[in-house]
N, C-alpha and C positions, 0 to 999 in steps of 0.2 A: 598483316598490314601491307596494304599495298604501296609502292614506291613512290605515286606521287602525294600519299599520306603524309611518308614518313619526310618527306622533304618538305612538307607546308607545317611539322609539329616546331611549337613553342623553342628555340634555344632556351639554355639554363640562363638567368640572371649574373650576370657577372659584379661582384662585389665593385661598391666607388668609395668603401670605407679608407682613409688613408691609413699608410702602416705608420706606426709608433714606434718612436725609439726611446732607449731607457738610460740617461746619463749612468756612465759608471761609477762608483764607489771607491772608497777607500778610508781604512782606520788609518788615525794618526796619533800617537801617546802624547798626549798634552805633557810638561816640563812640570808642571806644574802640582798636576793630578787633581786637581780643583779643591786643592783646600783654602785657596785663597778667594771661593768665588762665595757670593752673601747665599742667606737662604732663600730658597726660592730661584735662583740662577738657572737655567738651561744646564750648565757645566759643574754645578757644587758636585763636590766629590767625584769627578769623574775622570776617572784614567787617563780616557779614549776620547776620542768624539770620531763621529762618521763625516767624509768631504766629499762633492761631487769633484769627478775628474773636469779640467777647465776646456771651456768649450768657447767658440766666436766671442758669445759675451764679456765672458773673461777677459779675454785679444782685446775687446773695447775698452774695458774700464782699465787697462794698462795703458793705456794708448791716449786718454784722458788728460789734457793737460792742466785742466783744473783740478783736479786729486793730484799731477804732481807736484802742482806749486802750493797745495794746502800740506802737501808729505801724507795723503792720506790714501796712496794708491794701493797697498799692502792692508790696510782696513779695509777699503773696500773690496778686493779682493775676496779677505775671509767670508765676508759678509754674505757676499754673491755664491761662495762655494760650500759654506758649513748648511746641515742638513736643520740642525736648530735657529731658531731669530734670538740675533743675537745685537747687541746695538755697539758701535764699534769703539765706546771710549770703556767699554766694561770688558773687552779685549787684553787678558797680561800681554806684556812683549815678547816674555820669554814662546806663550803660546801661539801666537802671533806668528815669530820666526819659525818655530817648527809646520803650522800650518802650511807656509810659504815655500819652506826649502819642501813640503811633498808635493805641492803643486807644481810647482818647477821640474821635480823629477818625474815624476808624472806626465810632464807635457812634453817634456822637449830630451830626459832622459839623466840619466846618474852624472856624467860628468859637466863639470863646470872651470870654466878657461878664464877668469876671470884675467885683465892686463893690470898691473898692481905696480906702483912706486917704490922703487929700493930705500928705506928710511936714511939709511947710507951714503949713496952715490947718484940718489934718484933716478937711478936707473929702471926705465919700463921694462916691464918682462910680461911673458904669459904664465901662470902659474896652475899647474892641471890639478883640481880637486874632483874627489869621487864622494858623490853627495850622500852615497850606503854608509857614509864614516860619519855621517855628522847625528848624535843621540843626542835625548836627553840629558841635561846634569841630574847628578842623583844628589836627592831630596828624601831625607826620613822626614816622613809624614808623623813618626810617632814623637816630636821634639814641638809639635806644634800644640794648641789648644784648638778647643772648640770652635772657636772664633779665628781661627790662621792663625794665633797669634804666635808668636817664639819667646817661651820662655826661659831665661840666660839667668847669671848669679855671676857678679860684677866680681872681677878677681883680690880687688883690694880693699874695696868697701862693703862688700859682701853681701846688697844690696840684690835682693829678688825683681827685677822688672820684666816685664810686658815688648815685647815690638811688633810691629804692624808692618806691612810691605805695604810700601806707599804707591799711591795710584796715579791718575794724572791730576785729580782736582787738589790733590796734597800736595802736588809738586807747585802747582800754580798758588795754592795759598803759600808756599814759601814763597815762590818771589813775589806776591803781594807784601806780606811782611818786611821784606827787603828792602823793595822800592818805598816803603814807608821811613826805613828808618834812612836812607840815604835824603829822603825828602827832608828833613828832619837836621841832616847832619849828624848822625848817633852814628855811629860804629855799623859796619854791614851786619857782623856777624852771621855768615850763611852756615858755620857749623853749627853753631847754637840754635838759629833755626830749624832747621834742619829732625837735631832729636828731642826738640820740640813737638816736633809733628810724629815722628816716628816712635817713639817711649809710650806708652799707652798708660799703662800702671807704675808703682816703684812700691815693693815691701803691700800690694794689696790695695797701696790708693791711687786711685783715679783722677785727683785734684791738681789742677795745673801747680799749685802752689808746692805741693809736694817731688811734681815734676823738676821745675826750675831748681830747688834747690838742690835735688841730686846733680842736675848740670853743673849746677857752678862750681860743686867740691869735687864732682869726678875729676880721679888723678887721668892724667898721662895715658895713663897703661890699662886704665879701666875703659877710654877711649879707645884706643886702639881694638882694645877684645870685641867693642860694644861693634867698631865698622869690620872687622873681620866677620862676626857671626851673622851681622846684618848682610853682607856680600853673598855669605855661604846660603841665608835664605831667598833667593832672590832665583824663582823658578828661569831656565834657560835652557840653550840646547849648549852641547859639549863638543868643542871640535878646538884642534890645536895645528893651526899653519904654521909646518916649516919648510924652510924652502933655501935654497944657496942660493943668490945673488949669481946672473951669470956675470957680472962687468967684477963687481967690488969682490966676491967668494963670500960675503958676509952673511951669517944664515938670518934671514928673515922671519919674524918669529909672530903672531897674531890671532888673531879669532875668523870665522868667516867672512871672507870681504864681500858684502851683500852690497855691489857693486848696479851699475844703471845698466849693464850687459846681461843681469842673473836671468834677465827672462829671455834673453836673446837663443834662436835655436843656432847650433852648428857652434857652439865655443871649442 
């Protein structure tokens, strides 16, 4: 080929595709393990779920001041990063915070400086947590039924019942119940309501009638057992703050202070 050939041949076509990027991943062990979630759920029975790492949009919907004057900025959150659609009032709390403290770790990195009030001396301080300490609470899955439920046997009445982890719309039927009977003038009675909602069965029935009347004869002490085992089912993450007071020396004692700074980078 002659020279002024090969200087008048075709250039190669240079790609105008743009290049793609692929958000990164990550497993996070639900507290829960999804036995609390219905059939048919994205999450029933499931350990794990999959989260994108948080990316600008994430940065927006924190930054949101309508989700944080509705407290819904941690819902939305999940929402924006879990890999399954999921709608954010069928969100446990417990799953929730775990989803939350990996996103945080994830973004901005393990430690977390939260400035915290001395119960004490109200003394501010800074208090250094490393967020690799903060696990699941453990949860035997084999105490529960088919249906999440937790089956107990009442220590003094001997009494077989049912309990249910309550949701958000059982929380709001209790204080509907409430603000009834204060309407009313009756007695609040928020305990009473309360394992009204949460009692499911008693001895195999299902019938509110049979419900109320275990309420009214549980002793004391069969109450007590009943709000211990109901605490101990109540999926969450496991972390325990201690810390010395630098002003007062008094050790400060608490759970994670999921503080308006948790997403702040450089704590």
């Amino acid at each position: 080929m002659r020279n002024e050939d090969r200087m008048q041949a075709p250039m190669p076509a240079q790609s105008t595709a743009a290049p793609s990027y692929h958000v990164p991943t990550d497993i996070v062990e639900l507290p829960s393990k999804g036995v609390f979630y219905p059939e048919g759920h994205p999450w029933r029975n499931k350990r794990e779920v999959e989260v994108r790492y948080m990316t600008a949009k994430e940065e927006s919907i924190l930054l949101t001041e309508a989700y944080k004057e509705r407290g819904i900025t941690f819902i939305k959150l999940v929402q924006s990063i879990a890999l399954d659609q999921i709608t954010g009032h069928e969100i446990l709390p417990g799953d929730l915070t775990a989803i939350v403290v990996n996103a945080r770790k994830n973004a901005y990195g393990r430690e977390y400086t939260p400035n915290i009030s001395c119960p004490f001396c109200s003394a501010r301080q800074d208090v250094g947590i490393d967020l690799e300490d903060v696990k699941c609470k453990t949860l035997n899955t084999e105490e529960f039924n088919e249906r999440g439920e937790l089956e107990i046997i009442l220590p003094i009445l001997k009494s077989k019942i049912t309990l249910k982890l309550l949701r958000e719309h059982d929380e709001k039927e209790i204080e509907k119940r409430i603000e009834a009977s204060l309407r009313h003038n009756l007695p609040e009675n928020a305990l009473i309501e309360r394992y009204r909602q949460v009692i499911t069965s008693v001895d195999g029935k299902q019938d509110l009638i049979s419900i109320n009347n275990l309420i009214e004869a549980m002793p004391i002490k069969d109450s007590a057992f009943l709000k211990e085992k109901y605490a101990n089912m109540i999926p969450d993450i496991s972390y325990k703050l201690e810390h010395e007071c630098v002003k007062c020396k008094e050790t400060i004692e608490g759970g994670l202070p999921l503080t308006g700074d948790f997403f702040r980078l450089n704590q």
